[in-house]
C-alpha positions in Angstrom: 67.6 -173.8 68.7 67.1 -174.8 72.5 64.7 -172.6 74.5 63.9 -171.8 77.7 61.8 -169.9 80.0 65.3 -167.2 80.5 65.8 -167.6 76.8 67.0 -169.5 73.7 70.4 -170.8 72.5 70.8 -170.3 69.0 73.8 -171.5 66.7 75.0 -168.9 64.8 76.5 -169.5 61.0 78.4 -172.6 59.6 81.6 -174.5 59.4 84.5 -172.9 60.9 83.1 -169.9 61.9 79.9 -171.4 64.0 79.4 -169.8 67.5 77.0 -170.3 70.1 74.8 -167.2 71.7 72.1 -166.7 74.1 69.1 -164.9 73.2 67.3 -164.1 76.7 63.4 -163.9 76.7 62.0 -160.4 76.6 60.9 -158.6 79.7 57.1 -158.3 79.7 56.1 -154.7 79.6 55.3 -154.6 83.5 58.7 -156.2 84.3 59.5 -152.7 86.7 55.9 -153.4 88.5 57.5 -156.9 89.2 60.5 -155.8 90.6 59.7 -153.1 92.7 57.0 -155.6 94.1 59.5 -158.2 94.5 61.7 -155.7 96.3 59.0 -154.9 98.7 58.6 -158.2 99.9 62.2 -158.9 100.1 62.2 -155.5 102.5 59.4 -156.4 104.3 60.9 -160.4 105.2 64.0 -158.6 106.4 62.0 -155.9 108.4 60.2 -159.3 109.7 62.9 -161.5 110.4 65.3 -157.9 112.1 61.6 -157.8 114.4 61.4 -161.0 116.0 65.5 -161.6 116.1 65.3 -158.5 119.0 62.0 -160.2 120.5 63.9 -163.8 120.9 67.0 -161.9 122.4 64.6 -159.9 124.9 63.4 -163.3 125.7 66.8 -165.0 126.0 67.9 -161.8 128.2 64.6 -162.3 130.2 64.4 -166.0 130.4 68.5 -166.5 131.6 67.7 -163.3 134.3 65.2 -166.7 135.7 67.4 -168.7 135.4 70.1 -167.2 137.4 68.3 -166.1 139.9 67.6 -169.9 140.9 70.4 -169.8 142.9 72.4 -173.2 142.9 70.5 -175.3 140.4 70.9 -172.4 138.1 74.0 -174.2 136.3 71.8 -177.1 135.4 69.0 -174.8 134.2 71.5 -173.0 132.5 72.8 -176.1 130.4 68.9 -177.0 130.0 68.2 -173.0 128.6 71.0 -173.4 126.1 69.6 -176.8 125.0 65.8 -175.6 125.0 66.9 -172.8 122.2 68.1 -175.9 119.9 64.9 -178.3 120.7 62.4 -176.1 122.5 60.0 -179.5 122.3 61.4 -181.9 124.8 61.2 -185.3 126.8 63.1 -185.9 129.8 64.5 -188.6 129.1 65.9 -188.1 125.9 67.1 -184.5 127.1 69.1 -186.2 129.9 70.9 -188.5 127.3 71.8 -185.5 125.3 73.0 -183.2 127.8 74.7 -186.4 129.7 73.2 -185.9 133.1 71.5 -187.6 135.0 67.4 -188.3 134.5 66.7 -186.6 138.1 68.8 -183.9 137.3 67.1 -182.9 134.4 63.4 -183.6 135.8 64.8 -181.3 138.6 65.7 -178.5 136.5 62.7 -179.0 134.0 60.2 -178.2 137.2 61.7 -175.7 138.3 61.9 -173.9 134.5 58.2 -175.0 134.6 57.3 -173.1 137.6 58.9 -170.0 136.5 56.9 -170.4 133.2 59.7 -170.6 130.8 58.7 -175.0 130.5 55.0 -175.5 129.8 54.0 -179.4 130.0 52.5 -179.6 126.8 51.5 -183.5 126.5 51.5 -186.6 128.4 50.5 -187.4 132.2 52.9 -189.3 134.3 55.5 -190.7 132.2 56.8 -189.9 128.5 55.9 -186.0 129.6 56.5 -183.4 126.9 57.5 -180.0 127.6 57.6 -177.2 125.5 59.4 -173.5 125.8 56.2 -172.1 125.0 57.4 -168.4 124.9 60.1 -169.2 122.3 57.5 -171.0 120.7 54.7 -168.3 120.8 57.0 -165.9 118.9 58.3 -168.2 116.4 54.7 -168.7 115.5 53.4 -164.7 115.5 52.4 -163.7 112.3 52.6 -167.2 111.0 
């Protein structure tokens, strides 16, 4: 016999006529308690996760209203938006390599996302600056 936590497998009479079966472990006595408690949380992750999905849209919906109302630049903040929602911690540098623009172009568009308060410069003084999209952040870290 081979057991397990699920169970054992037990080899069942001889010669020709041997089989295999699975015996599964009894349920302990409280095994309902356990699942509707299981249950609960399993509800109460999806209520979570239904929750903060609408709050990142509202902030999506809010934060691209900013964006396009910067006028022209708005295409570059645009790009820099859509790439903040992937990596909301960034560098300039390394954001201008992977959006393929230029390093003034992005520094551009980062100050002015930083002066609507959708960038928050979160390290660093004059050069090697991180930013962060702190309110993306803020609610991917409520009730964390």
């Amino acid at each position: 016999m081979i057991s397990d936590r699920a169970g054992t497998r037990k080899t069942n009479l001889t010669g020709d006529a041997q089989y295999k079966s699975f015996v599964p472990t009894p349920l302990p006595p409280n095994y309902e308690q356990w699942i509707k408690f299981f249950l609960q949380a399993v509800e109460e992750s999806a209520q979570d996760a239904a929750s903060s999905i609408k709050k990142l849209a509202a902030l999506r919906e809010q934060s691209l209203k900013t964006v396009k109302g910067l006028g022209r630049a708005s295409q570059t903040a645009l790009r820099l938006l859509e790439y903040l929602e992937r990596n909301p911690i960034i560098e300039i540098s390394k954001t201008a390599t992977a959006l393929d623009m230029a390093f003034s172009t992005v520094a551009a568009a980062v100050k002015r996302l930083g002066d609507t308060g959708i960038l928050v410069q979160s390290a660093g003084e004059q050069r090697n600056r991180i930013f962060s999209y702190e309110p993306y952040l803020a609610l991917l870290r409520d009730g964390t």
